[in-house]
C-alpha positions as a printed NumPy array, in Angstrom:
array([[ 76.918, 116.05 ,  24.925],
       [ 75.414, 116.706,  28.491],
       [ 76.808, 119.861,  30.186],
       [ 78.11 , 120.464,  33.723],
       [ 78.417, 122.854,  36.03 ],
       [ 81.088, 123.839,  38.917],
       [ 80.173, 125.114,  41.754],
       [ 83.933, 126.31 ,  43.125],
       [ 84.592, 128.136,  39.472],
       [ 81.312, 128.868,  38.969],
       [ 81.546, 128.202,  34.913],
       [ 79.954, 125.04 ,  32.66 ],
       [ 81.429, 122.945,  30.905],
       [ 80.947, 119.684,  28.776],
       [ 81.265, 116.416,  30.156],
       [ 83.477, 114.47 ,  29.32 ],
       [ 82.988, 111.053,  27.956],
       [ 84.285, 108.493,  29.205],
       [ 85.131, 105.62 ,  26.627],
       [ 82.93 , 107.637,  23.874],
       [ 83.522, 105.996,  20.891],
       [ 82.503, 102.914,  22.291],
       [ 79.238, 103.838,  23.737],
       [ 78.578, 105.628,  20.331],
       [ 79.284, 101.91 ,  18.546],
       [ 77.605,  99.795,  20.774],
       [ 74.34 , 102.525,  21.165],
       [ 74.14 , 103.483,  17.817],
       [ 75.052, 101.237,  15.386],
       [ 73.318,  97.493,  14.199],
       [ 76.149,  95.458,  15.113],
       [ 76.752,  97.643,  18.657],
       [ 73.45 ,  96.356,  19.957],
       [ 74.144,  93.049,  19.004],
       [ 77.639,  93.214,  21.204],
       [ 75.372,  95.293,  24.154],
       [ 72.947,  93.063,  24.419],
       [ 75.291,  90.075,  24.977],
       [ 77.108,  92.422,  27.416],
       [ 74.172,  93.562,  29.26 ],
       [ 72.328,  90.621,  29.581],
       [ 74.746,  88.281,  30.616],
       [ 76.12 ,  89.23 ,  34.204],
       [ 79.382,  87.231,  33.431],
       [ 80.686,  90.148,  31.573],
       [ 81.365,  92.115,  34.212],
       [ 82.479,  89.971,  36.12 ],
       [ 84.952,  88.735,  33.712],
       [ 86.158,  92.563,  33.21 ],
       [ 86.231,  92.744,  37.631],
       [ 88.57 ,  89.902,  37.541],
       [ 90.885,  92.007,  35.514],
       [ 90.144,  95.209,  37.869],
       [ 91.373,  93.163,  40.703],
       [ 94.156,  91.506,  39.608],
       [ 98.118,  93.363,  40.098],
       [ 97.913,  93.317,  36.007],
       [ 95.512,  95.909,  36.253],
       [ 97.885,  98.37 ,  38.343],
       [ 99.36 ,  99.702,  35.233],
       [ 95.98 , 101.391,  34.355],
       [ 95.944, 103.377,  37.361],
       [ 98.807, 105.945,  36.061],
       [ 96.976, 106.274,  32.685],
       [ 93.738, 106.874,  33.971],
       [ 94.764, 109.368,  36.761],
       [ 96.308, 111.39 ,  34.127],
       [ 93.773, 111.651,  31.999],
       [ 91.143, 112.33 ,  34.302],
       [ 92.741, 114.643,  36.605],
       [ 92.677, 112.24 ,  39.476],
       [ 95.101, 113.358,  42.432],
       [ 96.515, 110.434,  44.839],
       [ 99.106, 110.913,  47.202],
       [101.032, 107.363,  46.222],
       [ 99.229, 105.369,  43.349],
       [101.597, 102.182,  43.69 ],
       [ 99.846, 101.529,  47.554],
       [ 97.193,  99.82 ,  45.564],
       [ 97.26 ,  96.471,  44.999],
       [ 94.719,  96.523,  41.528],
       [ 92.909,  98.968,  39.957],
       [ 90.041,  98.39 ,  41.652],
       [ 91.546,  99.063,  45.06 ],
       [ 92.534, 102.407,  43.368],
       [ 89.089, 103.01 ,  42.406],
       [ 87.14 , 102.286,  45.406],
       [ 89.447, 103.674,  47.816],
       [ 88.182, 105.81 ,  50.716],
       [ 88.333, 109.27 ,  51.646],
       [ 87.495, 111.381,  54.381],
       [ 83.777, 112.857,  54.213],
       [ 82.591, 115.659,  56.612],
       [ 79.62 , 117.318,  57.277],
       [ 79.894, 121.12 ,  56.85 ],
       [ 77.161, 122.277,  59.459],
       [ 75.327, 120.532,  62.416],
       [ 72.197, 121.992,  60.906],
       [ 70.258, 119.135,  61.011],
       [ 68.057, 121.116,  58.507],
       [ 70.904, 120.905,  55.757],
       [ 70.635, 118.258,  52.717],
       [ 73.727, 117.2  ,  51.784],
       [ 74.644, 115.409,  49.143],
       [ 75.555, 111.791,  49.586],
       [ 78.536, 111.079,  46.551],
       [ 80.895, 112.91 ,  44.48 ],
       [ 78.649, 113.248,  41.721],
       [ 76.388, 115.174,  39.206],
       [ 73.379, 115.975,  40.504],
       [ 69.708, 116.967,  39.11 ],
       [ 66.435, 117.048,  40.763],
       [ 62.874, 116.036,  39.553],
       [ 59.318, 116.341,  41.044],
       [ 57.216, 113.084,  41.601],
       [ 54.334, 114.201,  40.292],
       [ 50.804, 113.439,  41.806],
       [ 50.154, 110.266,  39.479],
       [ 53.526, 109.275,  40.612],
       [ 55.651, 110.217,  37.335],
       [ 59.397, 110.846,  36.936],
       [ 60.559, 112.777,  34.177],
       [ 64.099, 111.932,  34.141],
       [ 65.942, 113.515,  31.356],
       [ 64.107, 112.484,  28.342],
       [ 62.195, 109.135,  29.668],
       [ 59.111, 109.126,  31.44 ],
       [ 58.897, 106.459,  34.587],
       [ 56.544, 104.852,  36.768],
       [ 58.031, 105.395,  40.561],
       [ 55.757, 102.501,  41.068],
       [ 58.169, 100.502,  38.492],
       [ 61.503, 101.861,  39.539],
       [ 61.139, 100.483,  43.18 ],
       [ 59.163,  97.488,  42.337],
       [ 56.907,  98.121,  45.017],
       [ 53.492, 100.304,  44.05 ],
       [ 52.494, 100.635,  47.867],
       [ 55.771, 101.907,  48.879],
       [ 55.595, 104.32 ,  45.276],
       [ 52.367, 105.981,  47.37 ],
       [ 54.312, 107.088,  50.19 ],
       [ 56.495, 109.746,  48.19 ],
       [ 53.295, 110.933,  46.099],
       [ 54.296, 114.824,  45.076],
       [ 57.646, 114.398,  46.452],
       [ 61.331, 115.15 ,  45.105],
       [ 63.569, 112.458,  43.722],
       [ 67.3  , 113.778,  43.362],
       [ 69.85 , 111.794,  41.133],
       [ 73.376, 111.817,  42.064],
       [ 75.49 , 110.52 ,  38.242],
       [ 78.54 , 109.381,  39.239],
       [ 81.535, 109.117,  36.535],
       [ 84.285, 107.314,  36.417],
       [ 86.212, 110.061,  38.211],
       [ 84.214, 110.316,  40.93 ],
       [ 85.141, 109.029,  44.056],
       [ 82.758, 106.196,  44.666],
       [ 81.768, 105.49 ,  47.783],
       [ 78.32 , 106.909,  48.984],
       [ 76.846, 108.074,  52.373],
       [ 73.635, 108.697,  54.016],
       [ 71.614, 111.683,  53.982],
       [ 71.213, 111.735,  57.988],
       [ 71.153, 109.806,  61.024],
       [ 68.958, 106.985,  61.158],
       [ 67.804, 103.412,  61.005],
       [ 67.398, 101.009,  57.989],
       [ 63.47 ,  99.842,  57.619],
       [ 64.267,  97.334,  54.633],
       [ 66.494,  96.664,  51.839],
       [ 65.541,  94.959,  48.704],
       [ 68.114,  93.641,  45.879],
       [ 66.308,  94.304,  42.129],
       [ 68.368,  91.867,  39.434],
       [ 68.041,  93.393,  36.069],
       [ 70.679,  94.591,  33.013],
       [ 73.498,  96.482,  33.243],
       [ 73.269,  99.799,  30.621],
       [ 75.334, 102.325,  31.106],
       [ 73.826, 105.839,  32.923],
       [ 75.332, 108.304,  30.833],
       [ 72.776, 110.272,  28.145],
       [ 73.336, 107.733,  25.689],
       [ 71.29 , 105.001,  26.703],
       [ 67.812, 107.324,  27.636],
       [ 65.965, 105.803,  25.507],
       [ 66.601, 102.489,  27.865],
       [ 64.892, 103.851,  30.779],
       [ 67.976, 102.323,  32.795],
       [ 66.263, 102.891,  35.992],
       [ 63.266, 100.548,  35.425],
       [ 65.569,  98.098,  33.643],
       [ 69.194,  98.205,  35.565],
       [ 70.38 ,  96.06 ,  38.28 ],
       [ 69.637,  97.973,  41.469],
       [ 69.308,  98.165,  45.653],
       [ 66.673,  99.658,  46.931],
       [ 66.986, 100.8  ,  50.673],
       [ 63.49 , 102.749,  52.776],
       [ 65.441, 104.549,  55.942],
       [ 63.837, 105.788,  58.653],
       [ 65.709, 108.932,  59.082],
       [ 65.345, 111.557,  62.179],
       [ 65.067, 114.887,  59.689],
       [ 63.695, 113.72 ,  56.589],
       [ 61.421, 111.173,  57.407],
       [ 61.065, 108.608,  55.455],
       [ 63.569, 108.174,  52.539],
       [ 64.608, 105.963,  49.671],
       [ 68.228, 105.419,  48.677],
       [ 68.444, 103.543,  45.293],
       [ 72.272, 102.336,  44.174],
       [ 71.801, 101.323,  40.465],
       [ 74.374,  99.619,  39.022],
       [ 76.029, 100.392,  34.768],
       [ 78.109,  98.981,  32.411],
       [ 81.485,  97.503,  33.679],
       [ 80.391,  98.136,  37.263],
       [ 81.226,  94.663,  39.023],
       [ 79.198,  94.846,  42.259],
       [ 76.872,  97.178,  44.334],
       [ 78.75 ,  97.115,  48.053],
       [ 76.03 ,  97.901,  50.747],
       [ 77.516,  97.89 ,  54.308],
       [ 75.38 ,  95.512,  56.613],
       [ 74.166,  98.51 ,  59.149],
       [ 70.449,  99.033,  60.674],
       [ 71.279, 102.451,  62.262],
       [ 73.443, 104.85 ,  61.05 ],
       [ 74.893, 108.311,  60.978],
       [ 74.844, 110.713,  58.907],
       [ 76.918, 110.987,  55.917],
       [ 78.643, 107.223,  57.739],
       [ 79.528, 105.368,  54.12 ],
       [ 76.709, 103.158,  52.931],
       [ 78.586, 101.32 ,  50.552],
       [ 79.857, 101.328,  47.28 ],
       [ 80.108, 100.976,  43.447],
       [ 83.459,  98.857,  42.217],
       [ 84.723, 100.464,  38.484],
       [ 82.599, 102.178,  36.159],
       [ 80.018, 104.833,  36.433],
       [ 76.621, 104.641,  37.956],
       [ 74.036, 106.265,  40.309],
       [ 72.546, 106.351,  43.653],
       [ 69.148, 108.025,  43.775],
       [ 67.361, 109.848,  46.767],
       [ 63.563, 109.633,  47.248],
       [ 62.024, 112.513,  49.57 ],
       [ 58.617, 113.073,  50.943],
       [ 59.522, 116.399,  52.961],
       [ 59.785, 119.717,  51.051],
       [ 63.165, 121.183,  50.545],
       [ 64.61 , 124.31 ,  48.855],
       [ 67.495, 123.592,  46.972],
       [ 70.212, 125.96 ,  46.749],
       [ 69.661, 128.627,  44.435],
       [ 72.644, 127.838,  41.822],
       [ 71.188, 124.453,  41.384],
       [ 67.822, 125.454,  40.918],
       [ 69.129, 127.996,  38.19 ],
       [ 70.932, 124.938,  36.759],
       [ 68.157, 122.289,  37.003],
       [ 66.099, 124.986,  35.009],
       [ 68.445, 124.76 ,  32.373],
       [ 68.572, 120.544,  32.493],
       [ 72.543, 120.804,  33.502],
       [ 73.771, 118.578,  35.876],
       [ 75.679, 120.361,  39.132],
       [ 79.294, 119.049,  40.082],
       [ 78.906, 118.353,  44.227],
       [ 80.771, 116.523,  46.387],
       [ 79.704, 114.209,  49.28 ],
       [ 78.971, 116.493,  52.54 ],
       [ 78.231, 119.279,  50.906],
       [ 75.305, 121.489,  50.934],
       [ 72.587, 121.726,  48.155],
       [ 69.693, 122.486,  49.681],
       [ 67.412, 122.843,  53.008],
       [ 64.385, 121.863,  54.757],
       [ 61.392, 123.942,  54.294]])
């Protein structure tokens, strides 16, 4: 079990796991992988299981799930499905007008990870190509001995995700591919290489150039980008509808994290932050 850590009580904890014994029977057992590959494979699953998220049927699950995840809504019967519930919006504001500041861009967990000079990402215990991961070995080149910072959203995150600073949008590319889930389970899959994904180069007016990668998991029905060339910062880029996944940050500029994440990235846990808030600076 991974391990997180919160910022506001300053203590760790383990993560929970959502849907646990599942994962652990369809990861780790014969006849799991036979039911995960038919579910990751074949993109009608989800879809069948969205259906479901967006019908009234599915209000009943909101209740449940609040409760058990510690999810706080003013009125729960405003939304129409679960999946209204799940995607719904909040407000996000930026803390400083440093333009200096790196914020993060989702209620998430959050590690970092050099790109190494042979363009190498050590992400937890898999080893990837950057080159791979965007599809694209010329645009790989550009972040040579950069930082690449993973924001792991769960399923009680809010999830909708922002941009990292004002802007304009160069290209975006859709990536088809499976559907694993993100969570430490499925390592071994090298998810990032293999999952359905959006990859997004932004021309940004602090940061220079930067890649945004939204990469979809098991159960998550869509990836939601907003049509938008320009943008502000932390304005909503889109979003994930239910289940857990990740959006991933690319960086060629140098920036000093905060020191209680650095402490924590030492010691491979993950960092509770929420979208607009610090966790780091410009060098």
């Amino acid at each position: 079990m991974s391990q997180i850590y919160y910022r506001d009580t300053k203590t760790i904890e383990d993560a929970p796991e959502y849907q646990a014994g599942l994962l652990h029977f369809l990861y780790e057992t014969a006849f799991g992988r036979m039911m995960l590959h038919l579910m990751v494979a074949r993109p009608w699953f989800s879809k069948l299981r969205g259906i479901y998220q967006n019908s009234r049927l599915s209000r009943r699950d909101i209740a449940p799930f609040m409760e058990k995840y510690g999810v706080s809504v003013e009125n729960p019967l405003q939304f129409a499905s679960f999946n209204e519930f799940f995607i719904r919006q909040k407000e996000v504001m930026v803390e400083s007008d440093d333009p200096s500041l790196l914020t993060a861009v989702a209620d998430s967990k959050l590690r970092y990870y050099p790109i190494t000079d042979d363009l190498q990402l050590s992400l937890k215990h898999s080893v990837y190509d950057l080159a791979d991961v965007l599809e694209d070995a010329e645009l790989a080149e550009r972040f040579r001995g950069g930082t690449c910072i993973v924001f792991r959203l769960t399923v009680d995150d809010y999830h909708r995700y922002h941009f990292v600073d004002d802007g304009k949008l160069i290209s975006q590319k859709q990536i088809p591919g499976l559907l694993h889930t993100v969570r430490p389970i499925s390592e071994k899959y090298k998810v990032y290489t293999r999952n359905t994904r959006t990859v997004s180069l932004l021309s940004t007016d602090h940061f220079g150039e930067v890649v945004q990668i939204e990469v979809g998991a098991l159960l998550v029905g869509k990836i939601v980008n907003h049509p938008r060339t320009t943008f502000r910062k932390l304005e909503e880029k889109g979003y994930f509808e239910f289940g857990g996944s990740t959006v991933v940050l690319l960086l060629n500029k140098p920036v000093q994290f905060d020191d209680d994440i650095v402490r924590m990235n030492a010691s491979e846990i993950e960092t509770k932050v929420r979208a607009g808030e610090r966790i780091g600076i410009l060098c």
